[in-house]
C-alpha positions as CSV (number, residue, x, y, z in Angstrom):
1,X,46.5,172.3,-36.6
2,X,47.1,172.8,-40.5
3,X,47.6,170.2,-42.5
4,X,51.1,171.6,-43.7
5,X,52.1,170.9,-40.0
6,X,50.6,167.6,-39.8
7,X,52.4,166.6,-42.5
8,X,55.6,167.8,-41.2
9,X,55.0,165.7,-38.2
10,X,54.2,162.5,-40.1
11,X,57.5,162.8,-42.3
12,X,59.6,163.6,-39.3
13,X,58.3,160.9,-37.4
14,X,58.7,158.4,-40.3
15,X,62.2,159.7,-40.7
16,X,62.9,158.5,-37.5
17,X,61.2,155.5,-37.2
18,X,63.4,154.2,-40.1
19,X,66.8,155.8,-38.6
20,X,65.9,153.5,-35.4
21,X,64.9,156.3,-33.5
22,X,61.2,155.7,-31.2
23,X,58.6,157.8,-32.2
24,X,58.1,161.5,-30.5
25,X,55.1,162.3,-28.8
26,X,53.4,164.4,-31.3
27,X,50.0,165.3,-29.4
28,X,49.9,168.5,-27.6
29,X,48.4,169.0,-24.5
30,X,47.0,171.9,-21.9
31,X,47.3,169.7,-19.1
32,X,50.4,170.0,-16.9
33,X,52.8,167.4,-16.7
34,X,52.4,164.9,-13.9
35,X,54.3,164.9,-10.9
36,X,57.0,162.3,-9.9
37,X,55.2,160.7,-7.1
38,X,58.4,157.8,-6.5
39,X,60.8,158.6,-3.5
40,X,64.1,157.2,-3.0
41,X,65.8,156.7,0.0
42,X,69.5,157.3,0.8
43,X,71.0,154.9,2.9
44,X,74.3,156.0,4.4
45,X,76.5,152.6,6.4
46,X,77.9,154.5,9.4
47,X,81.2,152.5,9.6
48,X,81.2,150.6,12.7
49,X,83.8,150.9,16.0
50,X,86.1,148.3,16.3
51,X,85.2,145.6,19.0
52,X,88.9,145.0,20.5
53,X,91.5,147.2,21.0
54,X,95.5,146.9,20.7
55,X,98.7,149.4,21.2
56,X,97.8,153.0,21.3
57,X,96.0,155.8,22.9
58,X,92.1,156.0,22.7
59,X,90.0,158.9,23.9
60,X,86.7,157.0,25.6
61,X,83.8,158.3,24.4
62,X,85.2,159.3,20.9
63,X,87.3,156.4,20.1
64,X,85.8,153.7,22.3
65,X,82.3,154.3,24.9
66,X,82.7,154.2,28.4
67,X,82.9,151.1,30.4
68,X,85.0,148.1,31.7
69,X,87.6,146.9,29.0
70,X,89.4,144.0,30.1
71,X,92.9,142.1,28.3
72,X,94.3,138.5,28.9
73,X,97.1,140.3,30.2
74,X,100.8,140.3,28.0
75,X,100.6,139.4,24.1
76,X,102.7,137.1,23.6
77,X,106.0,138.4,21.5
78,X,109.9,138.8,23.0
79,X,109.2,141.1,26.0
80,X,106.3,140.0,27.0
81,X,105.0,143.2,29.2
82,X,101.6,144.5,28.9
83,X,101.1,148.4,30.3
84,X,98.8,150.8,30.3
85,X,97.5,153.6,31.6
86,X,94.5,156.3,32.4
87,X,94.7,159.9,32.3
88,X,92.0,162.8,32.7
89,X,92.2,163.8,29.1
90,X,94.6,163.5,25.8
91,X,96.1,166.8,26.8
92,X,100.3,166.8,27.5
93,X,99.8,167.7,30.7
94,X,96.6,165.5,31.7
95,X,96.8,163.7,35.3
96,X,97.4,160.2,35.6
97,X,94.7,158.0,37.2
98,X,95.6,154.8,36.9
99,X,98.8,152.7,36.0
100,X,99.3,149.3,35.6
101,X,101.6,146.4,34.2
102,X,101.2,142.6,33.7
103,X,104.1,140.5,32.9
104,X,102.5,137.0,32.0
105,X,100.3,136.0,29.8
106,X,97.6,134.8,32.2
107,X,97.7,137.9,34.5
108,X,94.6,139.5,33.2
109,X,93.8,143.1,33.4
110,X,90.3,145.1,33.8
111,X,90.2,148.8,33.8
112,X,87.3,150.9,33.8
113,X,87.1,154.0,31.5
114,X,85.0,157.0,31.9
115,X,84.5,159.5,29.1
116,X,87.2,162.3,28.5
117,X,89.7,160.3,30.4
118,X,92.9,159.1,27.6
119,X,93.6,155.2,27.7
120,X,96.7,154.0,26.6
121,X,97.7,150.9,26.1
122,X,100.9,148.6,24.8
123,X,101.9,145.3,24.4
124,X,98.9,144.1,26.1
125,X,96.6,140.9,24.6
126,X,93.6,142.8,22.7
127,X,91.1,144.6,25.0
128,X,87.6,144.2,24.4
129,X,84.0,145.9,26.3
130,X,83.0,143.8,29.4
131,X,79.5,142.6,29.5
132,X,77.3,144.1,31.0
C-alpha cells in the first residue's frame, strides 16, 4: 500500500474517531467473510379451541373434535329452555339426526357428535368434551 493511501486512512479514521464515530476496519483481506453460523427459530402460538361451548352452530371436526359434549341442561335466564340439535352437515338442506329439549336447570343433556355432522345449540348451560 502507498504511503499516500496510508495516510489517507489514518486522517479519515482520526476524523472519525473525534466526530464520535468507531473506527473502520482498515485492513484488507483475501479471505472470505465468515459465515453466520447462529439460527433462529420462529415460534408461531397456534391459538387454542375453546373448551366450552354456548348458543350457535358448530361444525365437529372444524369447530369442535368429535366426541360426547354434555350441558347442565337450561341456563338460567327468563325462558329457561335449552335445545339443540344434530344434523348430517351445515348444508340448508342437511338431515336431522337428533333433537332434543331440557326445560330445567338440572335436566342435563349428553349428545355425541361425529365429524361432518352440524351441532346447534341454544339457551343451553355451556357444553364442554366428556372425558374420556
Amino acid at each position: 500500500m502507498k504511503k499516500s493511501t496510508i495516510t489517507l486512512l489514518a486522517i479519515a479514521a482520526a476524523t472519525a474517531i473525534a466526530c464520535g464515530a468507531a473506527p473502520a476496519d482498515t485492513t484488507t483481506s483475501d479471505a472470505a467473510p465468515a459465515a453466520d453460523t447462529t439460527t433462529q427459530k420462529s415460534v408461531t402460538k397456534t391459538p387454542s379451541k375453546p373448551t366450552t361451548y354456548g348458543d350457535g352452530t358448530y361444525l365437529v371436526g372444524e369447530d369442535l373434535k368429535p366426541g360426547t359434549y354434555r350441558s347442565a341442561g337450561a341456563a338460567e335466564g327468563m325462558f329457561q329452555l335449552c335445545s339443540w340439535s344434530i344434523k348430517t352437515s351445515d348444508d340448508q338442506d342437511a338431515r336431522i339426526v337428533d333433537i332434543g329439549t331440557a326445560g330445567e336447570l338440572t335436566d342435563r343433556q349428553r349428545v355425541k357428535l361425529k365429524a361432518g355432522q352440524a351441532f346447534e345449540t341454544n339457551g343451553c348451560a355451556p357444553w364442554e368434551r366428556a372425558a374420556g
